[in-house]
C-alpha positions in Angstrom: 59.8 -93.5 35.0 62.8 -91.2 34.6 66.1 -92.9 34.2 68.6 -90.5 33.8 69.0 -87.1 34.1 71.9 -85.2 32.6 72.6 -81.4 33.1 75.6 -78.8 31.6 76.3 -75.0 32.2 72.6 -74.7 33.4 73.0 -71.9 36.4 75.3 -73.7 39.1 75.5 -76.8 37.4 78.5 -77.7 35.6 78.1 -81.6 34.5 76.1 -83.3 36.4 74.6 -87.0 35.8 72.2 -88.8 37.8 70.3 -92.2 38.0 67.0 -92.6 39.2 65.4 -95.5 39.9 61.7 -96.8 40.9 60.1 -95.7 44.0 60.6 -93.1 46.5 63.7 -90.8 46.1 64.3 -87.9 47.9 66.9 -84.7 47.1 67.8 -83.0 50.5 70.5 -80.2 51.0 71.2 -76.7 52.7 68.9 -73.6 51.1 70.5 -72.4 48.3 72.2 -75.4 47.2 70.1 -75.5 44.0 67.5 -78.1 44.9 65.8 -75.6 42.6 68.1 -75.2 40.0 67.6 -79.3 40.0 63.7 -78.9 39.7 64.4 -76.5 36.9 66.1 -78.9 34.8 63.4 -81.3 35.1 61.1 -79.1 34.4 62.7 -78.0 31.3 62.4 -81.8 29.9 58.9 -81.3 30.2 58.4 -78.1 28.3 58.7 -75.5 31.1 59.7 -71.9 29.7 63.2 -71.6 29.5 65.3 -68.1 29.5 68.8 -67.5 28.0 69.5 -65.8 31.9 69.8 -69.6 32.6 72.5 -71.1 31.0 76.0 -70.9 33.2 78.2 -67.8 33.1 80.8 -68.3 31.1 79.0 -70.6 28.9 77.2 -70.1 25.7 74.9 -72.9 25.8 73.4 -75.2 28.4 72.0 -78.7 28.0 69.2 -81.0 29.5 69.0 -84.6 29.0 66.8 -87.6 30.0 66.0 -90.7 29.6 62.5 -92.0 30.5 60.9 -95.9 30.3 57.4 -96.0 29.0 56.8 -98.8 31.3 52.9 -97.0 31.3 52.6 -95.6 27.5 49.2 -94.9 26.9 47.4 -94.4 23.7 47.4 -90.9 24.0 50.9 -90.4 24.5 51.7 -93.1 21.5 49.5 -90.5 19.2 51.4 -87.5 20.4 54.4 -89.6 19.1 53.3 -90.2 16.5 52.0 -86.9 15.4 55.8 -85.5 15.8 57.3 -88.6 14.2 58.9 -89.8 16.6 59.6 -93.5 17.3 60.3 -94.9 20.2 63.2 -97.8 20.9 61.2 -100.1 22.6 59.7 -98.4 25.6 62.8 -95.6 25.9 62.4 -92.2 25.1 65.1 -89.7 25.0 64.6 -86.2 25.5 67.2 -83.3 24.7 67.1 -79.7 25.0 69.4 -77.1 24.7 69.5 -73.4 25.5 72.0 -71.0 23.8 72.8 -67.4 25.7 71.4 -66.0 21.9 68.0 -67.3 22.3 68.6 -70.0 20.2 67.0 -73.1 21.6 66.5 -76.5 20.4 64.5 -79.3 21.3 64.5 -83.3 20.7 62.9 -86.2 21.5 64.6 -89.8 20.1 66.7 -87.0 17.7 63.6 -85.9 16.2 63.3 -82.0 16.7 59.6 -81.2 18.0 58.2 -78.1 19.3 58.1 -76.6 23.0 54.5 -77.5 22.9 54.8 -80.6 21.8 57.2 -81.6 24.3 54.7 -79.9 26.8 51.9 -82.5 26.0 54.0 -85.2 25.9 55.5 -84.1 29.2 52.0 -83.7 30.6 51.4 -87.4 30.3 54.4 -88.5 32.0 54.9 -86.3 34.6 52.4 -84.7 37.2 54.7 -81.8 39.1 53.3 -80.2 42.1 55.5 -77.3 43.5 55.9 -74.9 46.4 53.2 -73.0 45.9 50.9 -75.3 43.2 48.6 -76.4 46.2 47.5 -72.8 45.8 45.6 -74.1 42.1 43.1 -76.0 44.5 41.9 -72.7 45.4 41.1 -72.3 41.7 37.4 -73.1 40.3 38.5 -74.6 37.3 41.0 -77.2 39.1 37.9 -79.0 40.5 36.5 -79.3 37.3 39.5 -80.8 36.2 40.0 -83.4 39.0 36.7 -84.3 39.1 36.7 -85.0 35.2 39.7 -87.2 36.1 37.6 -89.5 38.4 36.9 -93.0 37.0 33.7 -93.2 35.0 33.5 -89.7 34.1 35.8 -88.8 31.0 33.4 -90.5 28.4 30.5 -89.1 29.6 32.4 -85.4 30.0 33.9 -86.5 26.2 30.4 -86.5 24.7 29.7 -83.7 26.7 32.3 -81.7 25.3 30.9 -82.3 21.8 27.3 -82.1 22.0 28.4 -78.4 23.3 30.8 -77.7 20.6 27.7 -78.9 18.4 25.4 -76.3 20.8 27.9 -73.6 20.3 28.3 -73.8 16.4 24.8 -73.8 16.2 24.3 -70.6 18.0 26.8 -69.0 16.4 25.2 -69.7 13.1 22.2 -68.3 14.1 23.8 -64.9 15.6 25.6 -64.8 11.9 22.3 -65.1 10.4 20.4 -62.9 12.7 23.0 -60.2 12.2 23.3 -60.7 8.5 19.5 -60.8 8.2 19.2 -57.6 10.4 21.8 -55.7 7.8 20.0 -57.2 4.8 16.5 -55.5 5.8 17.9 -52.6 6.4 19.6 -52.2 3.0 17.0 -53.6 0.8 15.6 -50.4 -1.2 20.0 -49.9 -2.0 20.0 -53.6 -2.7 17.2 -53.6 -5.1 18.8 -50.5 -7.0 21.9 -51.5 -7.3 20.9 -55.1 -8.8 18.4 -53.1 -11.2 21.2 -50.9 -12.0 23.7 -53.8 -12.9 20.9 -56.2 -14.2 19.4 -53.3 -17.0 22.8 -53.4 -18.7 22.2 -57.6 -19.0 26.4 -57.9 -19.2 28.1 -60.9 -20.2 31.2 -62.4 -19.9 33.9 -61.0 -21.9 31.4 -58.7 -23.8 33.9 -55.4 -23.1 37.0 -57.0 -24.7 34.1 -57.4 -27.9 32.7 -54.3 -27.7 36.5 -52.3 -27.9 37.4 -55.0 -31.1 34.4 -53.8 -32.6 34.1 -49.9 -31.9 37.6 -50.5 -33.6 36.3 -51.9 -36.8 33.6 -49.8 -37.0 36.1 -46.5 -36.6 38.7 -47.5 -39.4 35.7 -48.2 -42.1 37.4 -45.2 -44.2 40.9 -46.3 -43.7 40.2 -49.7 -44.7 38.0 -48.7 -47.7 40.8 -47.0 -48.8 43.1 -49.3 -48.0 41.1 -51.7 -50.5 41.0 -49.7 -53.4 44.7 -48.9 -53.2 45.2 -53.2 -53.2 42.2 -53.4 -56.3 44.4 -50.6 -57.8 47.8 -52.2 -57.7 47.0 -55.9 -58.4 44.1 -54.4 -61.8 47.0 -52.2 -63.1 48.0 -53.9 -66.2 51.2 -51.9 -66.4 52.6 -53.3 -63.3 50.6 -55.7 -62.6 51.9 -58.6 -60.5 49.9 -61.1 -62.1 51.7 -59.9 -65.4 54.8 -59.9 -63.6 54.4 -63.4 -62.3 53.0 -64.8 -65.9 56.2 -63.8 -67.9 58.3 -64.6 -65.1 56.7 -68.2 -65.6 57.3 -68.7 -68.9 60.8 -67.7 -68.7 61.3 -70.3 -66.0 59.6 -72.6 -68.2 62.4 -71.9 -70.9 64.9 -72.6 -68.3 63.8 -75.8 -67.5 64.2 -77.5 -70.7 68.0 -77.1 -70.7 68.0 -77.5 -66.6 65.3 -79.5 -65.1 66.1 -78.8 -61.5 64.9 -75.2 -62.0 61.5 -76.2 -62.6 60.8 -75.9 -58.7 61.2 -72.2 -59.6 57.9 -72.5 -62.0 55.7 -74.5 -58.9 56.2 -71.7 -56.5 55.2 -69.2 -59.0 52.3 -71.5 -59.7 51.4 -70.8 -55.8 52.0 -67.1 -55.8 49.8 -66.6 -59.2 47.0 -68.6 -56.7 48.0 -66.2 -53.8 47.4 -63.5 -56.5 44.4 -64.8 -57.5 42.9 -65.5 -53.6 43.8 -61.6 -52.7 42.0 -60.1 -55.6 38.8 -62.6 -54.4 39.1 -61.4 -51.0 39.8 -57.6 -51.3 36.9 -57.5 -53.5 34.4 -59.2 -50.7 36.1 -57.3 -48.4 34.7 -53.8 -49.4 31.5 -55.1 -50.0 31.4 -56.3 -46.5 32.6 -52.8 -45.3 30.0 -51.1 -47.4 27.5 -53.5 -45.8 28.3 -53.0 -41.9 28.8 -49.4 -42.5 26.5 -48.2 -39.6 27.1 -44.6 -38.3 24.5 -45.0 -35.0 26.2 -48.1 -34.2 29.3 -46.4 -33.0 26.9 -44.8 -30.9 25.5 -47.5 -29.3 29.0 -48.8 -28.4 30.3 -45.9 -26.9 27.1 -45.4 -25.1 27.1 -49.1 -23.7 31.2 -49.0 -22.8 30.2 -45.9 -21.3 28.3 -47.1 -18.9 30.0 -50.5 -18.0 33.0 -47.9 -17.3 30.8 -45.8 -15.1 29.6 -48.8 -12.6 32.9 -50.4 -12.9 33.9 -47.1 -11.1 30.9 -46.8 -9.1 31.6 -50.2 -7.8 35.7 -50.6 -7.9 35.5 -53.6 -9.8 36.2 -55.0 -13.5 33.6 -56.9 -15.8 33.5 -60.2 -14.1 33.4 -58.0 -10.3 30.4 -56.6 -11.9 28.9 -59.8 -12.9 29.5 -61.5 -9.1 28.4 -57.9 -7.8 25.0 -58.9 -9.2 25.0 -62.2 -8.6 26.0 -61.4 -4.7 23.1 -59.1 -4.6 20.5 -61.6 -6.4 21.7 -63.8 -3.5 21.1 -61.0 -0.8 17.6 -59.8 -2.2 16.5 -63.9 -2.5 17.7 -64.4 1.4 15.2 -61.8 2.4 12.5 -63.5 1.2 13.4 -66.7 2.6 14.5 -65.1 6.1 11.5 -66.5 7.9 12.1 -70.3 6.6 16.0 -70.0 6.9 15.8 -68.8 10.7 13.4 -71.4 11.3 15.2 -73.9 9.9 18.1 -72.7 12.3 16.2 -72.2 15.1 15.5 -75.8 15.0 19.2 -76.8 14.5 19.8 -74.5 17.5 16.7 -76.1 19.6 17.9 -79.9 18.7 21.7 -79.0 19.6 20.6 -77.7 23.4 18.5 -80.7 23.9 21.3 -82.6 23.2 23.8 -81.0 25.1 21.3 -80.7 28.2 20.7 -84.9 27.8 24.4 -84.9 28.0 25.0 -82.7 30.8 22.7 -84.1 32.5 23.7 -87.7 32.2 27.4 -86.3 33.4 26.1 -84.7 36.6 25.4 -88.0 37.3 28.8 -89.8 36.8 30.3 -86.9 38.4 27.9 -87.2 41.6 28.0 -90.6 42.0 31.8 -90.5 41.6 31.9 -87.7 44.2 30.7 -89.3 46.5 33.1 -91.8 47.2 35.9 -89.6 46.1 34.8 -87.7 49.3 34.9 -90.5 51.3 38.4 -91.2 50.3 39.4 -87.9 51.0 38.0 -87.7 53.7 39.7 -90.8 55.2 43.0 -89.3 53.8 42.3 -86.0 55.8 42.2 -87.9 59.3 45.4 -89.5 58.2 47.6 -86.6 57.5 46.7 -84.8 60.6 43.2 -83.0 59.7 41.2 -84.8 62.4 37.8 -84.4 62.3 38.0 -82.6 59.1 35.7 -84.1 55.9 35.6 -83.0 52.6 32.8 -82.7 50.1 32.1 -81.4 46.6 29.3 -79.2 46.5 27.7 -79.0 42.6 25.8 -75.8 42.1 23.4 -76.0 38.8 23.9 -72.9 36.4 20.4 -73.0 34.4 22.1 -73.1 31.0 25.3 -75.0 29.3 29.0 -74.0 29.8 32.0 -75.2 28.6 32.7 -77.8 31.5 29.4 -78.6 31.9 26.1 -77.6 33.4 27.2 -77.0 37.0 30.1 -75.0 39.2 31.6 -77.6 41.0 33.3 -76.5 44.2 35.4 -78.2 47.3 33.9 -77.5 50.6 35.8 -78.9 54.0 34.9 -79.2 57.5 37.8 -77.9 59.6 36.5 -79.6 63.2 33.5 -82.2 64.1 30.6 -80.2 64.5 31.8 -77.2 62.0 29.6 -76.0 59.2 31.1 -77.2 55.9 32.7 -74.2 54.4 33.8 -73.2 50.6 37.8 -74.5 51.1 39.0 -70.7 50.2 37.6 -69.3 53.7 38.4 -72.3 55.7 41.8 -73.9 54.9 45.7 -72.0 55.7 48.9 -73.1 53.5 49.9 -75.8 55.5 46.7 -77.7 55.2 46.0 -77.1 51.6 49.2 -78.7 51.1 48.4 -81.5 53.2 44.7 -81.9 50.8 46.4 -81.2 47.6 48.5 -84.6 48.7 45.2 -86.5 50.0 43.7 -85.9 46.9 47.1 -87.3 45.0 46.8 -90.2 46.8 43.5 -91.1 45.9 43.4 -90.0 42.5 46.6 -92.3 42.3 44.8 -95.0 42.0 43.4 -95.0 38.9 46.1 -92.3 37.8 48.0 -93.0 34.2 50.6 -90.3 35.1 53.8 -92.3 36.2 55.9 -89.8 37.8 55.0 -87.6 40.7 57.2 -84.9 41.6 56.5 -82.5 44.9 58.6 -79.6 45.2 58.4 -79.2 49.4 55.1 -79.9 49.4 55.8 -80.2 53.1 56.7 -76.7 53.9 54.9 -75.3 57.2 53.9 -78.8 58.8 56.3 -81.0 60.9 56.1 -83.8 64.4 53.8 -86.3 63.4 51.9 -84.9 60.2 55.2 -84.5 58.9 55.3 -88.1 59.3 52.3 -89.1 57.9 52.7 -86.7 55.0 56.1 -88.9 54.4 53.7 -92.3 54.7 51.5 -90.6 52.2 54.3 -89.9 49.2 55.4 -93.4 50.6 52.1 -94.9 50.0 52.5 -93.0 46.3 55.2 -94.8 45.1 54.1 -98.4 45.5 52.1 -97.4 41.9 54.3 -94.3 40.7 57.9 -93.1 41.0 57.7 -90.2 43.1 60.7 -87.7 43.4 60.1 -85.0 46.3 62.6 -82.0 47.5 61.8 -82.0 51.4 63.2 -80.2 53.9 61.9 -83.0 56.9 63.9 -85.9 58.3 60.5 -87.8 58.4 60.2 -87.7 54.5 63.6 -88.4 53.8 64.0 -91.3 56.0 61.0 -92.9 54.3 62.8 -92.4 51.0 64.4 -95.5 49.4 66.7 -93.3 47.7 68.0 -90.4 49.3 70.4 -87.4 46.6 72.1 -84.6 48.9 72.3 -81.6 46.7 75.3 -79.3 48.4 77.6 -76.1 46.5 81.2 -76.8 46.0 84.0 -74.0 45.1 86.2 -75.4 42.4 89.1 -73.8 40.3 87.4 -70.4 42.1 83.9 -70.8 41.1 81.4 -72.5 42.9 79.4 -75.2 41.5 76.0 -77.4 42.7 76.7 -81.0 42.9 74.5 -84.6 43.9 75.1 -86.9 45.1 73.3 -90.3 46.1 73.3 -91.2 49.7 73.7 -94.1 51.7 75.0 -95.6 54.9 77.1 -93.4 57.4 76.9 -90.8 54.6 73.1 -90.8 54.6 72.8 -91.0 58.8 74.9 -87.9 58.6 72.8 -85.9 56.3 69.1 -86.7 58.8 70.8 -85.9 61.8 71.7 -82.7 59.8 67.9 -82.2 59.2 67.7 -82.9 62.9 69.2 -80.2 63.6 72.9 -81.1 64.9 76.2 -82.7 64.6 76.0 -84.8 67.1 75.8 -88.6 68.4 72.2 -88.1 69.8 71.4 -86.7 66.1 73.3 -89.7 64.7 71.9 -92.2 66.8 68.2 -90.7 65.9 69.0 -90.9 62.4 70.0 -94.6 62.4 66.7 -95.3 64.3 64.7 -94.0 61.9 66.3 -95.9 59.1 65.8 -98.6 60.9 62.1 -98.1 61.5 61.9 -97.9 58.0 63.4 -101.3 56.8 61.7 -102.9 59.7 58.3 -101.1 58.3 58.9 -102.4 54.8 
C-alpha cells in the first residue's frame, strides 16, 4: 500500500503531505480544485511522463515523494529490485522524483537513482490506475488478450507459448536469411567463380608483399653493394693504412706501456677484440660478394615487379590490403561451397522451421484450452457483476476466433461480446456498450480479476462519471467490495461513493500571500457531513441530515 505521499511546487501545490492508510479512501472537492493535479503526482511515482510546464511558477524545481509497504512483494518485483540495486528496508520502499524547470529530472528509489523505465515496471506491479477515460482500452483488441492472460491457470501455459513462438519466429527468420542469401548467391555465381580464380591464381600468402619489397630491394642495390664491398676489401688489404697494421703497432706499444704501468694493459685486451672485429669483417665482406655474385638474377627483378604488380592491381580492384585479399577469397570459397550445399542446408532448415511450428501449434493449442476453460467462468463472474452494477439482463462472453496460423499472443483473436437486454443477440462490446456502461464493465471485470490479482493498489480516477441513483450505489459497493483485498484510492464526484469510503480527503484552492494554492485535507465528523451534503447538492439541514444517514448506513453496513 501507499503510505505517504509528499508533493512541492508541482502546479498548485505548494507543500503538501498526506497519509494514507488501508482500505477505501476517497478525494472529493469542487472542479478545478486539482483532484488532478493530486492524480498527477501519483502518477509521477509510478513513472508517468513528466514536463518541466509542471513544476510551480515561481519555482525551479518540484518534488514527489512516497512511501509504499510491500506487504505483497512478489518475486517479480524483488528481481526488478534487484536488477537496479536497490534494497529494500524491510518491506518499505521509498520513491523520489524531482523535476527541474531545465529539464533536468532525477529519479530514486531507497536513494538509489534508477531510470524512468525502471520506475515504470516497478510501478506497474504496485499500482493498477484506471482513469477518466482508461475504460475506453476495453474497446482495444489487445486488452482482452491481456486480461484474459491474467486469469488464473493461464500465464504458464501463455509463458511457454511465448517461447515456442519466439523459437517459431527465429526459425523463419533464418530461413528467409537463407533463402535470400541463397537467391543472391545463384545469381552471382559465374562473378563469384571469377573473382575466387582471379585471387586464388596469384596463391598469396600472409605477409608475402612486406617480402617481396625487402627483396626487389636487395636485388636493386646488387651494384651499390658490390661496390660497396670492394671499397671495405680495399681499405682493410691496404698495407699502407691498413687498420690491422694500425691496430698491431698500436698493440705492441701498449704492451710496452704496461710493464712500467700494469693498469694500462686493459688498453692491449680491447685491441685484442678489435684486431678479431678486423679479422670477422674481412671474413664476411669476402662471403659477402660471393653471395651477391651468386643471387645476381636480372629476370628475377622481373618476376617481383610483375607479382607486386598485380597484388597492387586487385588490392585496388577490391579496396582492400593483403590480408582483405586473403578473407576476400576465403569469403568467396565460402559462398561458391554454400551453393553446392544449398539443397542440404535449406533442408536442414526447413526442418528446424517444420519442428518449431509444431511446437508452437502443440502450445497454442494447449493455451486455447486454459484460456477457454478459464473463460468460461470468468464470464459467469462477469456476468453476475453486470446484474449488480445496474446492467440487468446484460451477460458477457468472450468469443475466441481461430486465425489458421501463429501470432504473437497466440493462435486466436480473443474478443468481448455483451448482451445489452434478455433476449438480445450477443454483440462485439464496441457496437453495443455507451461510456457509462463500459465504465461500469471495466469495474466488474476489476472486481473479479481482484481476486486472484497481485497488484495491491487500485486507483480510479472518476470512474463513476455519467451514472448516478442506485448504480451509483452499487458502483460504490463494488470499489467497496475492492478494498477488503487491495487499497483502493478513487476521485469521485458521487455522495454514494464517498460515503462508502473509510477515508474521505477534500481537495479545495486556497488564496495565500496572493496566490492561490491546492490543499487536502482528511475529513471526518461535522467536517465530512458537510462536504456529502455538498455533493448533495445544498447547504442545508435536509442535505446535512442526509449526509449523516448515509454515514450511518455505512457503519451499520460494516
Amino acid at each position: 500500500m501507499i503510505r505517504e505521499l509528499t508533493v512541492k511546487n508541482l502546479a498548485l501545490i505548494e507543500d503538501l503531505h498526506l497519509d494514507f492508510s488501508a482500505g477505501f479512501s476517497v478525494f472529493t472537492g469542487e472542479t478545478g480544485a486539482g483532484k488532478s493535479i493530486l492524480i498527477g503526482a501519483i502518477g509521477l511515482l509510478l513513472g508517468e511522463r513528466a514536463s518541466s510546464e509542471m513544476v510551480r511558477s515561481g519555482s525551479e524545481e518540484a518534488e514527489v515523494s512516497g512511501v509504499f509497504e510491500l506487504d505483497r512483494k512478489t518475486g517479480e518485483l524483488d528481481r526488478l529490485l534487484s536488477e537496479s540495486g536497490i534494497a529494500t528496508d524491510g518491506d518499505t520502499m521509498i520513491v523520489r522524483r524531482t523535476l527541474a524547470r531545465n529539464g533536468r529530472n532525477r529519479i530514486y528509489v531507497n536513494q538509489i537513482p534508477v531510470p524512468l523505465s525502471h520506475l515504470k515496471a516497478i510501478g506497474d506491479l504496485l499500482v493498477d490506475f484506471h482513469g477518466q477515460h482508461q475504460h475506453q482500452s476495453l474497446l482495444n483488441p489487445e486488452s482482452a488478450h491481456e486480461i484474459v492472460d491474467a486469469l488464473p491457470d493461464t500465464a504458464p501455459p501463455r509463458a511457454q507459448y511465448a517461447q515456442a513462438y519466439e523459437t517459431f519466429v527465429s526459425a523463419r527468420q533464418e530461413l528467409d536469411v537463407f533463402s535470400r542469401r541463397a537467391t543472391e548467391l545463384t545469381q552471382k555465381k559465374e562473378l563469384l567463380e571469377f573473382q575466387y580464380h582471379e585471387i586464388h591464381a596469384l596463391r598469396l600468402r600472409e605477409g608475402e608483399e612486406p617480402a617481396l619489397e625487402s627483396e626487389l630491394v636487395l636485388l636493386s642495390s646488387t651494384a651499390e653493394r658490390v661496390q660497396c664491398v670492394a671499397d671495405m676489401n680495399a681499405i682493410l688489404s691496404d698495407e699502407s693504412a691498413s687498420p690491422a697494421i694500425l691496430l698491431k703497432t698500436l698493440r705492441k706499444k701498449c704492451e710496452i706501456l704496461t710493464k712500467f704501468d700494469p693498469p694500462v694493459g686493459q688498453w692491449t685486451k680491447d685491441l685484442d677484440a678489435s684486431l678479431a672485429t678486423i679479422a670477422e669483417l674481412e671474413r664476411f665482406c669476402g662471403s659477402y660478394a660471393d653471395a651477391i655474385q651468386a643471387n645476381a638474377d636480372p629476370g628475377r627483378i622481373e618476376q617481383i615487379n610483375n607479382r607486386i604488380a598485380k597484388i597492387q592491381r586487385l588490392k585496388k580492384k577490391f579496396q582492400c590490403t593483403l590480408p582483405g585479399l586473403l578473407a576476400k577469397e576465403q569469403q568467396l570459397a565460402d559462398d561458391l561451397q554454400s551453393l553446392g550445399n544449398i539443397d542440404s542446408d535449406r533442408s536442414l532448415l526447413q526442418k528446424k522451421l517444420d519442428s518449431a511450428l509444431n511446437a508452437v501449434l502443440e502450445k497454442g493449442a494447449i493455451l486455447s484450452g486454459a484460456r477457454k476453460k478459464a473463460t468460461a467462468e470468468f464470464d459467469k463472474q462477469v456476468s453476475r457483476q453486470m446484474e449488480n452494477l445496474g446492467l440487468a439482463g446484460g451477460k458477457w462472453k468472450t468469443v475466441y476466433a481461430d486465425l489458421g496460423e501463429p501470432a504473437p499472443f497466440g493462435m486466436e483473436e480473443v474478443e468481448f461480446h455483451v448482451q445489452a437486454n434478455i433476449g438480445e443477440p450477443f454483440l462485439p462490446l464496441i457496437k453495443t456498450a455507451s461510456g457509462g456502461e463500459i465504465s461500469r464493465l471495466m469495474l466488474a471485470i476489476k472486481t473479479v480479476m481482484a481476486r486472484h490479482d497481485r497488484i495491491p493498489i487500485l486507483i480510479f480516477d472518476e470512474i463513476d462519471t455519467g451514472i448516478g441513483g442506485m448504480i451509483a450505489k452499487e458502483v460504490a459497493a463494488a470499489l467497496h467490495g475492492l478494498s477488503t483485498s487491495h487499497q483502493v484510492i478513487c476521485i469521485s464526484h458521487l455522495h454514494q461513493i464517498a460515503s462508502l469510503a473509510e477515508h474521505h480527503y477534500n481537495v479545495y484552492k486556497e488564496t495565500q500571500n496572493g496566490r492561490t494554492v491546492t490543499r487536502v485535507m482528511l475529513l471526518e465528523g461535522p467536517e465530512r457531513i458537510d462536504e456529502i451534503a455538498r455533493m448533495l447538492g445544498g447547504d442545508s439541514e435536509i442535505a446535512r441530515k442526509h449526509a449523516r444517514e448515509l454515514l450511518r448506513t455505512r457503519t451499520v453496513t460494516n
